[in-house]
Every structure is written in structure tokens, then in C-alpha cells.
Backbone as a ProteinNet text record, in pm:
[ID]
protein_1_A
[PRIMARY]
XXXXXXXXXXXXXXXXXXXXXXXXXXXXXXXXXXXXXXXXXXXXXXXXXXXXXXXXXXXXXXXXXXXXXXXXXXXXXXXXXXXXXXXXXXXXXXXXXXXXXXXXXXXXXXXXXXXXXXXXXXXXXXXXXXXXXXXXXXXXXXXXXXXXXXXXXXXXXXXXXXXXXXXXXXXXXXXXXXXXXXXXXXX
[TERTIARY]
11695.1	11570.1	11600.5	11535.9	11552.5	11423.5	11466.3	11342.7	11321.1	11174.2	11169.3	11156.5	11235.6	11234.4	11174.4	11229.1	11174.6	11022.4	11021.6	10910.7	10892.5	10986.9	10991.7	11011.8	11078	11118.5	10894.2	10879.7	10710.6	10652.7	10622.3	10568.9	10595.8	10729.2	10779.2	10679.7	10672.4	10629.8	10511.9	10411.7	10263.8	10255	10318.2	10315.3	10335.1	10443.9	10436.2	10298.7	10229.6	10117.4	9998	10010.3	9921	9928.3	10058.2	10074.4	10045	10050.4	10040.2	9855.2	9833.5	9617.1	9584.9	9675	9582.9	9617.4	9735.9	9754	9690.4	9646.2	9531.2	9400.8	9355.5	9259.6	9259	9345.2	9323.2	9266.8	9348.5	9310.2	9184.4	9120.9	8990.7	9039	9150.5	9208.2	9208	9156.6	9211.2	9053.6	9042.8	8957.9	8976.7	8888.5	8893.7	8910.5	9044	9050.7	8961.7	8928.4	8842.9	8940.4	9052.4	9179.4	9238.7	9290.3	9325	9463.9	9557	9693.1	9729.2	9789.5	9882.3	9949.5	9777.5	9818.4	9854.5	9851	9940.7	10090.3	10114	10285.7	10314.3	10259.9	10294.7	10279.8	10232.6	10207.4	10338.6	10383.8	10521.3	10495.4	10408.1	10370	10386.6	10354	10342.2	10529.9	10608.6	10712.1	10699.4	10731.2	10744.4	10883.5	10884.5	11040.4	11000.1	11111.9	11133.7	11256.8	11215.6	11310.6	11362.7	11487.9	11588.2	11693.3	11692.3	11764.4	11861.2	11966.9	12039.9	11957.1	11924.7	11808.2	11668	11632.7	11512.4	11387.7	11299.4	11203.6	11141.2	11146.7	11073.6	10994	10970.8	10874	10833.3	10750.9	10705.2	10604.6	10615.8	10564.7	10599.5	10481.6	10484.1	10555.1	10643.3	10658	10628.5	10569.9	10545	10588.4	10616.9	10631.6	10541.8	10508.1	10373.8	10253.7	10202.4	10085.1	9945.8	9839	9707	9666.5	9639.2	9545.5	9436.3	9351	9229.5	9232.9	9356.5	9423.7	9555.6	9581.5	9712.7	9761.7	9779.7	9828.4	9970.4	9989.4	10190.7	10247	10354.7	10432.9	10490.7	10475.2	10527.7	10566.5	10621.1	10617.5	10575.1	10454.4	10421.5	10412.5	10414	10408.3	10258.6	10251.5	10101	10139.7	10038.3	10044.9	10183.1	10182.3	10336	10249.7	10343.1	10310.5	10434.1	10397	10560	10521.6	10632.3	10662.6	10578.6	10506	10410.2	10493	10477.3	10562.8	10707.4	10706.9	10835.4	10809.4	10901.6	10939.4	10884.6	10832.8	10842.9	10976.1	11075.6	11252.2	11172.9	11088.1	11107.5	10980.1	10891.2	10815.8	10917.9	10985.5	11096.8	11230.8	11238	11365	11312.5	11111	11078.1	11047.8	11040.1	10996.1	11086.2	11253.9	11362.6	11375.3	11391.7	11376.9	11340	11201.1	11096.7	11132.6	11208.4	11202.6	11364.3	11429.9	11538.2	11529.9	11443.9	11454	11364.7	11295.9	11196.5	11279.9	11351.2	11489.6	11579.5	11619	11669.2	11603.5	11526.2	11428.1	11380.2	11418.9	11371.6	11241.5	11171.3	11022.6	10993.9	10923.7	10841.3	10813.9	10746.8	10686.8	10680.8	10599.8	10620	10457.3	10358.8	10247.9	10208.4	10101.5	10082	9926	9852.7	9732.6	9751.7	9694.6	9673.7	9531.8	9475.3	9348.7	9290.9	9150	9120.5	8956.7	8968.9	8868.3	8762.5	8836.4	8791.9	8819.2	8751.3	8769.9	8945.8	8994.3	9087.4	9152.9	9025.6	9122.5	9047	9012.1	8957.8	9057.8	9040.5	9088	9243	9251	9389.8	9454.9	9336.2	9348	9429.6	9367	9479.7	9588	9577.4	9730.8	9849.2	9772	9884.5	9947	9836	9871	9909.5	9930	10026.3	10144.6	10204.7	10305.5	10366.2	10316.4	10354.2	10369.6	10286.2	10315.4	10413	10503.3	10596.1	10727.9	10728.9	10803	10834.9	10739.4	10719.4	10631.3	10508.1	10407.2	10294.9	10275.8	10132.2	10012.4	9904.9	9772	9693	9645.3	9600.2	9457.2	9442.8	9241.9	9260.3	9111.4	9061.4	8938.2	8966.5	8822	8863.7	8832.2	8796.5	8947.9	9016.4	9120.3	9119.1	9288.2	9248.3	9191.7	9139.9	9069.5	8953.1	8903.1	8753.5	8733.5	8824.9	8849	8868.4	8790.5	8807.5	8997	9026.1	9184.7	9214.3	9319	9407.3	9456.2	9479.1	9607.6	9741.1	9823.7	9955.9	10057.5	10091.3	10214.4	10366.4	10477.9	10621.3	10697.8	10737.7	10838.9	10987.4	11039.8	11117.2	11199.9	11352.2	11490.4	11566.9	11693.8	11835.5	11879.4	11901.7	11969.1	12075.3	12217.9	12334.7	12396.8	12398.5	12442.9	12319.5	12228	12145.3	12169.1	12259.2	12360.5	12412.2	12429.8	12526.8	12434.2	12328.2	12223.3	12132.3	12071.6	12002.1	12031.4	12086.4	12136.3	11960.1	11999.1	11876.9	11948.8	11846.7	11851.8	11686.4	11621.8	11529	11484.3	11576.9	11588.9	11513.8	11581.6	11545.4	11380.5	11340.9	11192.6	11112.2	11159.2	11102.3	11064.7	11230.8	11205.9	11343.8	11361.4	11377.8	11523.2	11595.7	11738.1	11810.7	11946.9	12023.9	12000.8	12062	12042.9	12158.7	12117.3	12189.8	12228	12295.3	12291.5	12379	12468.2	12537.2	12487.4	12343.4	12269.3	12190.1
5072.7	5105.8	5212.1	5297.8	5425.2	5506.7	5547	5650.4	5769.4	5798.8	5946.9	6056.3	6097	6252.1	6386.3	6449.2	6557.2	6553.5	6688	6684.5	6627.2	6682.6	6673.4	6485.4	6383	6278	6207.4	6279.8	6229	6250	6365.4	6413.1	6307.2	6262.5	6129.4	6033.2	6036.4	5868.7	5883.3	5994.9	6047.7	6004.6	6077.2	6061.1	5893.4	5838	5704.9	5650.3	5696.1	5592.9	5627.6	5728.9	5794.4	5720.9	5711.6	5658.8	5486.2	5409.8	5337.4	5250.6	5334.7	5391.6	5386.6	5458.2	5530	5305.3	5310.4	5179.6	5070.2	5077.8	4983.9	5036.5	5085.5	5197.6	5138.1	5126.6	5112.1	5001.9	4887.6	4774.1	4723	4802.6	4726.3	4668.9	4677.2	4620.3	4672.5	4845	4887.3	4924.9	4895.4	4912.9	5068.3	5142.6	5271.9	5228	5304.3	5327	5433	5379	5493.8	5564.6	5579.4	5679	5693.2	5880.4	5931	5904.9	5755.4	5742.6	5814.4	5924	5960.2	6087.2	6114.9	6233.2	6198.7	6024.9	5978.3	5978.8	5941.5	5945.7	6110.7	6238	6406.4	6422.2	6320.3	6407.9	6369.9	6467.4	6483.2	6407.6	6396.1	6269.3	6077.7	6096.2	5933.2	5951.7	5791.9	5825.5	5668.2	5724.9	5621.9	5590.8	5464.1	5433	5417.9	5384.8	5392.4	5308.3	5209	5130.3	5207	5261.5	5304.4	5260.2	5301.7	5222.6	5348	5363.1	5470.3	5587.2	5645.1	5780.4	5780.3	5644.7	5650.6	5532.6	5611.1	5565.2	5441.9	5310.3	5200	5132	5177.9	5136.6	5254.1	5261.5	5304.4	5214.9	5239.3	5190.1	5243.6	5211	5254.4	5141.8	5148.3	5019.6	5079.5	4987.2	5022	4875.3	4919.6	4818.7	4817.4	4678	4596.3	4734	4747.1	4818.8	4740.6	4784.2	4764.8	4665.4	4551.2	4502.5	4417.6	4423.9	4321.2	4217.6	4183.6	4026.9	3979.1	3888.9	3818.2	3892.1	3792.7	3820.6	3822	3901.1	3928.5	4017.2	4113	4175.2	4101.6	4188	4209.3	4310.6	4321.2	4460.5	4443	4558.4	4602.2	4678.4	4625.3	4736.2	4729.1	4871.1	4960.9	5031	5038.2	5098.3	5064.9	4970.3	4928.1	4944.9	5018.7	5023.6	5048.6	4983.5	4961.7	5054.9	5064	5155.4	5041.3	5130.5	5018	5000.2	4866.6	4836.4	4756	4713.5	4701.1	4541.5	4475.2	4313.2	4294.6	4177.4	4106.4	4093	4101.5	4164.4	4262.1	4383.6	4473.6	4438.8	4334.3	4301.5	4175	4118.3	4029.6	4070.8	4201.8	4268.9	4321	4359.2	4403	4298.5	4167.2	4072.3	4024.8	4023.8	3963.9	4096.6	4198.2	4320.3	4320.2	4328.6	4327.4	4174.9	4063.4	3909.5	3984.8	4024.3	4044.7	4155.3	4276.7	4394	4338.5	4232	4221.3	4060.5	4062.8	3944.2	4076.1	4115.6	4199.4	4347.8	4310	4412.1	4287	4184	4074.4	4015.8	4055.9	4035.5	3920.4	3811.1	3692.2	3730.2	3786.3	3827	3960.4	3913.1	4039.6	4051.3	4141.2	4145	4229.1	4228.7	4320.9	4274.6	4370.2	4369.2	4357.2	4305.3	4372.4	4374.6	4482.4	4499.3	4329.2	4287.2	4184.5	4224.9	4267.1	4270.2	4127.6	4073.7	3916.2	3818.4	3720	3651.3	3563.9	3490.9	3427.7	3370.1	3263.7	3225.1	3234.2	3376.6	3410.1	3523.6	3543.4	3632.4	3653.2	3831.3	3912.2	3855.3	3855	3805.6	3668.5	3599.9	3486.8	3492.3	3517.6	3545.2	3585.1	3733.9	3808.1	3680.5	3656.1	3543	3454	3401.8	3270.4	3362	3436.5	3561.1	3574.7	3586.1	3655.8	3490.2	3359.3	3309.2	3254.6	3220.9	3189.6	3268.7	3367.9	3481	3420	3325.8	3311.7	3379.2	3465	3479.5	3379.6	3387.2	3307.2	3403.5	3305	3375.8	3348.5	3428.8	3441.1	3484	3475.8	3469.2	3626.2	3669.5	3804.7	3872.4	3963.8	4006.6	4190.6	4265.8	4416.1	4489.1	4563.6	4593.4	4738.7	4787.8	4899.5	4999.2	5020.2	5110.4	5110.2	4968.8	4950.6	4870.6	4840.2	4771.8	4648.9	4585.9	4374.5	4402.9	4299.7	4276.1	4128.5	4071.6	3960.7	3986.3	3889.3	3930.1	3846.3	3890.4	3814.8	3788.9	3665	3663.9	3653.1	3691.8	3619.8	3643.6	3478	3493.8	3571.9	3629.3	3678	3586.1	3660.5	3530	3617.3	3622.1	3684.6	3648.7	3748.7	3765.3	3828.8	3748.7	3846.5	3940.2	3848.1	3846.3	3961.6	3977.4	4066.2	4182.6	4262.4	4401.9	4431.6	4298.8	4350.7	4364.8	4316.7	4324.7	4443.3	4473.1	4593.5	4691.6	4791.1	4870.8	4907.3	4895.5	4967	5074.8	5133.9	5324.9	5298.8	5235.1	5276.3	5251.4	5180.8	5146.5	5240.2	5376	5502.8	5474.1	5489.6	5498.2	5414.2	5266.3	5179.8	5178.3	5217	5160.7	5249.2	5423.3	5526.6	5541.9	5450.2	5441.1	5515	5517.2	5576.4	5473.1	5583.8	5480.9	5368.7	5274.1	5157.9	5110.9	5186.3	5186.6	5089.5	5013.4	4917.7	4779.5	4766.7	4630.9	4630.1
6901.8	6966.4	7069.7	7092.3	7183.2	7174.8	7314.1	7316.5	7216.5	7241.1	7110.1	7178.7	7242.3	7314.1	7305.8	7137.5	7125.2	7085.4	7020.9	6930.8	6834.3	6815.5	6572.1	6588.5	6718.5	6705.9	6741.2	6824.9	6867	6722.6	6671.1	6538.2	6448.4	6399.5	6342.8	6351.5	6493.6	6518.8	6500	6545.5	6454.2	6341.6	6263.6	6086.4	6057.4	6096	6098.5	6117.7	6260	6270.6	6157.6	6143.6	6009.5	5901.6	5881.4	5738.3	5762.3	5838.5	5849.4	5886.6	5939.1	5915.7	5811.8	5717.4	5608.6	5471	5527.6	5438.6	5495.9	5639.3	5672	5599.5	5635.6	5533	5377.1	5311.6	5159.7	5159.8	5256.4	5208.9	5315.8	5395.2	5454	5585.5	5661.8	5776.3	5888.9	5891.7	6031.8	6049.1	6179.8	6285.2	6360.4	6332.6	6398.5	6541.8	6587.1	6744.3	6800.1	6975	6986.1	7056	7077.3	7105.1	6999.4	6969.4	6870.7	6888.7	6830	6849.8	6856.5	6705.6	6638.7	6785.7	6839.4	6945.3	7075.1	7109.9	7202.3	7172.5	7069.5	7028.9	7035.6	7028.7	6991.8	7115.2	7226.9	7371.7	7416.5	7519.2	7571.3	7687.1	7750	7868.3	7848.4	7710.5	7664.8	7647.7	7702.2	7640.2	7543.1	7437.5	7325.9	7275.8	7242.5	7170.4	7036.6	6943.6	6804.7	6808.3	6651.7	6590.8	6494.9	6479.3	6384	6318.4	6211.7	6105.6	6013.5	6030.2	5953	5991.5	6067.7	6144.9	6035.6	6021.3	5950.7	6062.2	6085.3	6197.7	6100.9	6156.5	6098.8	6184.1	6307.8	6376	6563.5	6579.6	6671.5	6796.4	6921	6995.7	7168.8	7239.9	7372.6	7481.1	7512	7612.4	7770.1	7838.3	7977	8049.6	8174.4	8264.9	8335.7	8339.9	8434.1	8450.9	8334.9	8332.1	8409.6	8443.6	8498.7	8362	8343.8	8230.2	8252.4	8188.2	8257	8201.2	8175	8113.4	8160.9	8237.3	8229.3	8345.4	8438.8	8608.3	8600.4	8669.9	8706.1	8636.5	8634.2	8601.5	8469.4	8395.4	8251.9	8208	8050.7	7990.3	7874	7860.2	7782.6	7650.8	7564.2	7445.2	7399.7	7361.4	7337.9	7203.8	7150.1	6999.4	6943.5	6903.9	6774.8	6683.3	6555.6	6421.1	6408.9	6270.7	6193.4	6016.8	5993.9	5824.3	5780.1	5681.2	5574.1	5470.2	5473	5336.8	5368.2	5466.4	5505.8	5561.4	5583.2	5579.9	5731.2	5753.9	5834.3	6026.7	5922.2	5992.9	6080.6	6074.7	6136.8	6298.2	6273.3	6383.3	6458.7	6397.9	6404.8	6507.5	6485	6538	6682.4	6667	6827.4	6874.8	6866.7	6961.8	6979.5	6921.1	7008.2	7079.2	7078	7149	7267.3	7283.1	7358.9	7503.4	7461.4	7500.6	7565.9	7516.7	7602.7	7658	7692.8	7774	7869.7	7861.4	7946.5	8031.6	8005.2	8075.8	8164.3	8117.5	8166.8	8283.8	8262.7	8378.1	8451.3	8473.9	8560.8	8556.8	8420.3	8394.1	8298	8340.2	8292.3	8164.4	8098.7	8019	7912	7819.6	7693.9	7724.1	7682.3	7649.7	7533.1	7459.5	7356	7364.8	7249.2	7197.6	7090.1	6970.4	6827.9	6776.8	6693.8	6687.8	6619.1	6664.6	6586.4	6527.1	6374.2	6325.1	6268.2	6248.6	6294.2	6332	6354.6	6419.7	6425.6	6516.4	6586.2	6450.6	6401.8	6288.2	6198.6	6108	6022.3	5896.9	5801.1	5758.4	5783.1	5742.2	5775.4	5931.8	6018.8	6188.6	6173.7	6101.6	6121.4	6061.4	5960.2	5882.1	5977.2	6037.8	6114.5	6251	6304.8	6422.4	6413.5	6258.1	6230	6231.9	6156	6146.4	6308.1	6383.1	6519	6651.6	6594.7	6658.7	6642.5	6491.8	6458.4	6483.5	6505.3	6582.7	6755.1	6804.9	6915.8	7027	7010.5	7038.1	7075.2	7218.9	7237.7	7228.2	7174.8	7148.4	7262	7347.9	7488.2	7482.9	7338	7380.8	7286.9	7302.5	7266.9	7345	7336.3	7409	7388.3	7498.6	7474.1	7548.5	7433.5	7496.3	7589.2	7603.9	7664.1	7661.9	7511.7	7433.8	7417.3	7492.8	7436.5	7316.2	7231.8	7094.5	7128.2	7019.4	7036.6	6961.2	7075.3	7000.7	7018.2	6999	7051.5	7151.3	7261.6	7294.1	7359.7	7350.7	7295.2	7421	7461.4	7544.3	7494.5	7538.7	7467.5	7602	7626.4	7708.6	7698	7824.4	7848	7844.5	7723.2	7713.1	7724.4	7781	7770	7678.5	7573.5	7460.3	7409.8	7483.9	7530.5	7385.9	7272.3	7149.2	7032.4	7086.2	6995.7	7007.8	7110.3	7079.7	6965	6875.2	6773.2	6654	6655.2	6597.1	6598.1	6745	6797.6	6922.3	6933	7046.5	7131.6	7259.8	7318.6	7402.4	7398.3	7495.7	7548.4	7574.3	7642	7812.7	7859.8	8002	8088.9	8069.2	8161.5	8144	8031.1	8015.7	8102.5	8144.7	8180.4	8315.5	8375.9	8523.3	8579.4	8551	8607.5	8611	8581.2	8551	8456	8456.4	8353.2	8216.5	8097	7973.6	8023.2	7969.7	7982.5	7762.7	7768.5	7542.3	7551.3	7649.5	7595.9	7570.6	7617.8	7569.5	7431.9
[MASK]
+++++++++++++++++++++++++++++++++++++++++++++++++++++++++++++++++++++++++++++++++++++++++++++++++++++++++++++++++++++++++++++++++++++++++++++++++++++++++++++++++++++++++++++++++++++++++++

């Protein structure tokens, strides 16, 4: 996991979220955002990380620390727009929530937070499917209502665990991004 620096690495993570729209799209699942992602990941202001695998991008997402939310009191960290390669296993939302549970141990923070869009209801449909999927991951379901976008979503807690042993599993580089520090790539 590491940050996406350049261009051509933001552009990546664009096309990713594209492609990953367009396969919500086929099958009737994605909810038009009323923010144009693809051009949050190409802006040089947003800094976004990426899950990599042999230099092949399999997931994208924004992490922030203890963002403004009109849900869920206290310092956390945040991830904003995750999309993952369509087509791809389970392993790869699997690999950001032990991710996500130990950077957020390690930045001294309680908590994980996320959104995910909810086109219906809690326990209806694709919506539940995914939220059985994510609570079994270890995700709490924290209600729904109107996210940062204006969009009905879920939204999701995961406690923060120190996970000394998942280095050998997943390298992180995104520290600097978080909370102004040098990379720290040996966790």
C-alpha cells in the first residue's frame, strides 16, 4: 500500500475507478455520485493511496486522518472512495481492512471509518450481501443516512488492532500522507 504520487500513478487510479463504475453500471449497482470521483483521484491536491500487487494497481482509495463527519465522534481514520479492480476476490477488500486496523493502531487512532454507497436498504439486496461481506471482515454497521457527498450510504466502523506480523504480508508507505511524517515503509 503506498501513496500515488505522480500523474500517470493518479490517472491509474482514475481509470481504475472508471472501470470499476462502468461494472457497477452493467449490473444495476452503482448509484451516481454527485462528485465526479475519477477527477478526485487525477487532482494533485487529493493524496490517494493504492494497493499493489507486482506494479499492478488493485485497489484505490483516499485515507484521511480524523476528517469532519456528521457521523461518529472522535478521531479516526478515514478512507474515502475505495474501489477495488472489478473482478477480483474478496482478499483484496480483506487485505485493506487489516491495513486500514493496523495504520490506524499505529497512528494512535480508535478507529477505521468508511462509507459505502447504499442503494438499498440495510438488509435488502446487493446492500446486504456486501454488509454481510464486510462485517465478517470485522466491520461494524453504524446506521445509514446522507454521506459526504450528499449520497444515502452505510456507514462502517473497524477497530484499530496492532498488527505487528502483517509486514510480511502488506508493506505500507503511506504514513507521510497521513500525519506529515517521513515514509515509515518498514511497517
Amino acid at each position: 500500500m503506498r501513496t500515488l504520487r505522480t500523474d500517470a500513478e493518479r490517472a491509474e487510479a482514475a481509470a481504475l475507478v472508471q472501470d470499476r463504475q462502468r461494472w457497477l453500471d452493467q449490473r444495476g449497482l452503482r448509484l451516481p455520485p454527485p462528485t465526479d470521483i475519477p477527477a478526485l483521484f487525477r487532482n494533485p491536491q487529493t493524496r490517494p493511496a493504492g494497493l499493489l500487487e507486482d506494479g499492478k494497481l488493485l485497489a484505490c482509495l483516499i485515507p484521511e486522518h480524523s476528517p469532519r463527519l456528521s457521523w461518529g465522534e472522535g478521531p479516526c481514520l478515514y478512507l474515502g472512495c475505495v474501489h477495488t479492480l472489478p473482478g477480483q476476490s474478496d482478499d483484496i477488500t480483506r487485505l485493506i481492512t487489516l491495513w486500514a486496523s493496523d495504520l490506524a493502531a499505529q497512528l494512535d487512532l480508535p478507529l477505521v471509518r468508511t462509507e459505502t454507497p447504499a442503494r438499498y436498504a440495510l438488509n435488502a439486496g446487493s446492500t446486504a450481501a456486501l454488509l454481510r461481506r464486510l462485517t465478517d471482515m470485522g466491520w461494524n454497521v453504524r446506521g445509514s443516512g446522507t454521506g459526504r457527498e450528499g449520497e444515502r450510504v452505510t456507514r462502517l466502523e473497524l477497530g484499530a488492532e496492532d498488527r505487528p506480523r502483517l509486514s510480511a504480508l502488506i508493506a505500507c508507505r503511506v504514513h507521510e500522507l497521513l500525519d506529515g511524517t517521513d515514509d515509515r515503509s518498514g511497517l
